[in-house]
C-alpha positions in Angstrom: 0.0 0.0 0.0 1.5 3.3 -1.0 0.0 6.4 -1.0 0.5 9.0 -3.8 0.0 12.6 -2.0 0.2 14.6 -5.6 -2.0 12.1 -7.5 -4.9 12.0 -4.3 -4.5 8.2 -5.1 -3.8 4.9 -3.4 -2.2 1.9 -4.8 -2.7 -1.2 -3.4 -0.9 -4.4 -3.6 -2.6 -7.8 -2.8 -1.0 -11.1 -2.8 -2.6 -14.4 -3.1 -0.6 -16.9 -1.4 -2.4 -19.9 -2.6 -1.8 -19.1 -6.6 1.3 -17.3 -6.1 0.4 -14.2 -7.9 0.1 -10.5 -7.5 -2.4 -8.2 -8.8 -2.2 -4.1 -8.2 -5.2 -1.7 -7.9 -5.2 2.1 -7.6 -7.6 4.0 -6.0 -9.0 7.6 -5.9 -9.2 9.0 -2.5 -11.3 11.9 -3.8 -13.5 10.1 -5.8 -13.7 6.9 -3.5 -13.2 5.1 -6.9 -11.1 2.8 -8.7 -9.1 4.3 -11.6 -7.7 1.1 -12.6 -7.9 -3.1 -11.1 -6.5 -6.1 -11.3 -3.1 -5.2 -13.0 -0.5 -8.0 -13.3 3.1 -7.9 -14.6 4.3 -10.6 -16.4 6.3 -11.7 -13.4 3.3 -13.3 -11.2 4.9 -13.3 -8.0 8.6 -11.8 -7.2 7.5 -8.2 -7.4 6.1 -5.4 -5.3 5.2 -1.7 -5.3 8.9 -0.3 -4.4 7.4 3.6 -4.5 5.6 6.4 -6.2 5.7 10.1 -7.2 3.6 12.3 -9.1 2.1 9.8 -12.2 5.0 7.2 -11.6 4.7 4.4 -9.8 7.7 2.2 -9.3 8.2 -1.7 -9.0 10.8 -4.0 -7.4 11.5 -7.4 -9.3 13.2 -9.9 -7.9 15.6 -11.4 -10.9 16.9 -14.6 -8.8 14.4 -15.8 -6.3 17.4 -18.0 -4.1 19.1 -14.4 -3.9 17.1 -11.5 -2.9 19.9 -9.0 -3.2 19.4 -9.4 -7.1 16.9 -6.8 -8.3 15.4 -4.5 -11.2 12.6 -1.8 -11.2 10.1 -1.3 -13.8 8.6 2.1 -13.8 4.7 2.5 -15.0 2.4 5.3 -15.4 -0.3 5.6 -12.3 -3.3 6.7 -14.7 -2.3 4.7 -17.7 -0.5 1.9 -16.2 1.4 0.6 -18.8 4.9 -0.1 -18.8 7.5 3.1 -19.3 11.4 1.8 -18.9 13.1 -0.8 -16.4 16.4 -1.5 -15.6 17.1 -4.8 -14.5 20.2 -3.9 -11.9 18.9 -1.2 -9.7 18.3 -1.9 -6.0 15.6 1.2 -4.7 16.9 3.3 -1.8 14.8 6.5 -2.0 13.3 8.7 -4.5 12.0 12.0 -5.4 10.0 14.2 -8.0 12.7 14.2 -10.5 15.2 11.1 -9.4 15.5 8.3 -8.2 18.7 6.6 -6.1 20.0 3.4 -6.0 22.2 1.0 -5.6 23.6 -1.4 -9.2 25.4 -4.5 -8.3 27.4 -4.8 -11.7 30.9 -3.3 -10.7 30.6 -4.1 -7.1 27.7 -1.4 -5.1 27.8 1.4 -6.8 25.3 4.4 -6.1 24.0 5.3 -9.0 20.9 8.0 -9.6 18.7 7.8 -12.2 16.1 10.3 -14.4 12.4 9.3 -12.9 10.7 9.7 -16.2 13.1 8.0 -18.3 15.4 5.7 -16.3 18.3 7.3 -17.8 21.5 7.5 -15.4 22.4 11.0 -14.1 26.1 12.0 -14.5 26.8 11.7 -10.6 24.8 10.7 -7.8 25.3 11.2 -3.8 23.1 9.9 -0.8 21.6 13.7 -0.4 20.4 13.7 -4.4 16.8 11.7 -3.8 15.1 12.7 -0.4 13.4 9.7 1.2 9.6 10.0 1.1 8.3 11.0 5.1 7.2 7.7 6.4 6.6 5.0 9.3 10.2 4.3 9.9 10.7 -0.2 10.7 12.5 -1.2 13.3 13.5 -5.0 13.9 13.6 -6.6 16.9 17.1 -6.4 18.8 17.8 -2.8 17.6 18.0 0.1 20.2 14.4 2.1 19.1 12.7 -1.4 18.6 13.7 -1.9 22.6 13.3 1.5 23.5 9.1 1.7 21.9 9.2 -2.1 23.5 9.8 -1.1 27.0 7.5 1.8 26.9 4.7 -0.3 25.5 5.4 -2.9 28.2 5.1 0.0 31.1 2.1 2.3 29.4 -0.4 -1.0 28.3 1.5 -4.2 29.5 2.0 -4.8 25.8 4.7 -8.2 24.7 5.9 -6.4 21.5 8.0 -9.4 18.9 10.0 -9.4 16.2 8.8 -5.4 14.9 7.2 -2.2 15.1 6.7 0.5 12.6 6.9 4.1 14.3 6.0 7.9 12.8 5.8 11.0 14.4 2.7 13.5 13.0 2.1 17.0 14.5 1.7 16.0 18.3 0.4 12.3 17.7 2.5 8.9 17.8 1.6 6.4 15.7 3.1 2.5 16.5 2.1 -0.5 14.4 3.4 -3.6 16.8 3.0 -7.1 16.5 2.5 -9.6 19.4 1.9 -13.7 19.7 -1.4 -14.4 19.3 -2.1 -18.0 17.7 1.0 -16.7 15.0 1.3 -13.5 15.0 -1.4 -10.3 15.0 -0.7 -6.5 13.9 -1.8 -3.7 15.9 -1.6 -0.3 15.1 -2.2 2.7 18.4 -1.6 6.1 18.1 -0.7 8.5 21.6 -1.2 12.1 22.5 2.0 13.9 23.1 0.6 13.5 27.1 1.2 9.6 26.0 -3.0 9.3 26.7 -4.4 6.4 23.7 -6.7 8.0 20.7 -6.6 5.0 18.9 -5.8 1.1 19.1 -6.8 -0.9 16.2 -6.2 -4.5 15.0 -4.7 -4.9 12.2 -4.4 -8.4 11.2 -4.1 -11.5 12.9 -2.5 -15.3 12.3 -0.2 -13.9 10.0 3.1 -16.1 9.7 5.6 -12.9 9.4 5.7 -9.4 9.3 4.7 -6.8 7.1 6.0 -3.6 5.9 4.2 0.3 5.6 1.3 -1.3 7.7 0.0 2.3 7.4 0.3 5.8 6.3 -0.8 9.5 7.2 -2.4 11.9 4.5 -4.2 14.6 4.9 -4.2 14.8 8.8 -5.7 11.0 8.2 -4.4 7.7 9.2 -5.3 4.9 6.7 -4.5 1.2 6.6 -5.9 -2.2 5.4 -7.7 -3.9 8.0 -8.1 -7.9 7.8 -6.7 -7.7 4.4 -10.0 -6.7 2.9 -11.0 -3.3 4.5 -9.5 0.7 3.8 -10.1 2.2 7.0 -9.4 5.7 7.5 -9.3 7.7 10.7 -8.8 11.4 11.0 -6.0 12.3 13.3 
């Protein structure tokens, strides 16, 4: 699920584990309409929404399935989606309204930035050249943050927080999607008052068998996420 703040559109990603495909969907937040369903690439599985801007919408495909670290993008237009360039050694780091940056594994990891609306690579490219989209930031469990949001979870609600949350900051609300044991594992998602009082805890999802990433996203002073895997739920913040 990645929101598209220029576009007022949402695209959505949803998997079928029993076929092994992949179909996308986008969707107008003004309208509360589709303008497209049901698009599949010719790869049916080992590829996912990497990012958007404007009328782009980027894809990550996964070239060799037994090594994940092997990866291309194809880039497609959001209200005609059909295909506009790829390049089959680019590894997504961050992106912007003219560029995106990356890493290419041919001559060992190179940073390398390309043109968003061509794919053509720019003369030079430096970690400040794309600025990273504002976001839920991930973090696994083990890490400092992860243990830090933990152990205030465990104190404020008596919460058992595994394997990782995904945290955001907006105006003077917190937002934490968690995950805890419950027959496999269940996504919550609770937002705080700067005075650390609870304005919102929802469940996300539930028996899932590992963890997902930008469980939600704020637009518009609006939280919105996919609830049970079939419901866009949307909660003004």
């Amino acid at each position: 699920m990645i929101s598209v703040p220029q576009r007022r559109v949402l695209l959505l990603e949803i998997r079928d584990q029993t076929t092994k495909t992949v179909s996308f969907n986008a969707l107008n937040l003004e309208t509360n309409s589709f303008l497209w369903t049901n698009l599949v690439l010719d790869e049916p599985w080992w590829v996912s929404l990497a990012g958007a801007e404007d009328d782009t919408m980027l894809f990550t495909i996964y070239l060799e399935h037994q090594n994940p670290d092997k990866k291309g993008i194809l880039a497609y237009g959001i209200h005609k989606p059909s295909l506009r360039w790829w390049n089959n050694d680019f590894s997504l780091v961050t992106l912007n309204r003219k560029s995106l940056l990356g890493y290419s594994l041919k001559m060992g990891q190179k940073l390398v930035l390309l043109d968003l609306q061509n794919g053509q690579e720019l003369l030079s490219a430096t970690t400040s050249d794309a600025t990273p989209i504002p976001g839920p930031v991930q973090y696994l469990e083990g890490t400092t943050h992860f243990n830090t949001v933990k152990t205030f979870l465990d104190r404020k609600l008596n919460l058992s927080v595994v394997s990782a949350l995904e945290y955001f900051e907006y105006d003077d609300k917190i937002l934490v999607s968690y995950y805890v044991t419950e027959n496999g594992l269940a996504n919550y998602l609770i937002v705080f008052d700067t005075k650390g009082t609870v304005r919102l805890h929802e469940k996300l999802d539930e028996h899932l068998k590992g963890i997902g990433l930008d469980t939600f996203f704020v637009l518009s002073g609006c939280v919105i996420f996919v609830k049970n895997r079939e419901e866009l739920v949307s909660y003004f913040l």
